[in-house]
NUMARFI-848289 format. One record per residue (C-alpha): x, y, z. Coordinates in steps of 0.5 Angstrom, whole numbers, plus 500, padded with zeros to 3 digits. Example, Ala and Ser with C-alpha at 12.3 -4.5 7.8 and 13.67 -1.06 7.14 Angstrom:
<rs>
R/east/north/up
R/525/491/516
R/527/498/514
</rs>
This chain:
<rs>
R/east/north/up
R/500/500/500
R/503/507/498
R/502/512/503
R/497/516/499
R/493/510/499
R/495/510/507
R/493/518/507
R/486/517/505
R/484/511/510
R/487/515/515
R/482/521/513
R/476/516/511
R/477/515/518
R/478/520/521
R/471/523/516
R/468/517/518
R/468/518/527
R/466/526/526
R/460/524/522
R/457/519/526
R/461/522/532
R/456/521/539
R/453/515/535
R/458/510/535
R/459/504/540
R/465/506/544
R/465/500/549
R/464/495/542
R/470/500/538
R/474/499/545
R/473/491/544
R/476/491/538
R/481/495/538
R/484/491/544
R/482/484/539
R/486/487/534
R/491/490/537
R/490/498/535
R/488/501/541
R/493/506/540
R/491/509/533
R/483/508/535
R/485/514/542
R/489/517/536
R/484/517/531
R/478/519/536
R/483/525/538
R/484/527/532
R/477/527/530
R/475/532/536
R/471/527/540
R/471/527/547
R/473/521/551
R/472/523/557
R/466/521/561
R/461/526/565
R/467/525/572
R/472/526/567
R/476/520/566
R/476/517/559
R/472/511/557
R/478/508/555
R/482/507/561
R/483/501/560
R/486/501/554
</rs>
């Protein structure tokens, strides 16, 4: 994969979170990123597309990730 090709998943991504936003499962995305090994890219993606990962306490939804 070349790194256009790589840019623009990234960015479908990163359009993909803001548009569903507060619509999507965060539990099930956490699950998965664990099972896939991307937990990592999936806090960064969430930070890049400016959602919130915090709850109403302030400690983030993925605290054990």
């Amino acid at each position: 994969m070349s790194a256009n090709e790589s840019q623009k998943q990234w960015r479908d991504v990163l359009g993909m979170l803001k548009l569903q936003g507060e619509k999507l499962d965060f539990s099930y995305l956490r699950t998965w990123a664990n099972v896939l090994g991307i937990a990592p890219e999936l806090l960064t993606a969430l930070d890049e597309a400016g959602l919130s990962i915090l709850d109403e306490a302030g400690l983030s939804i993925f605290s054990s990730i």
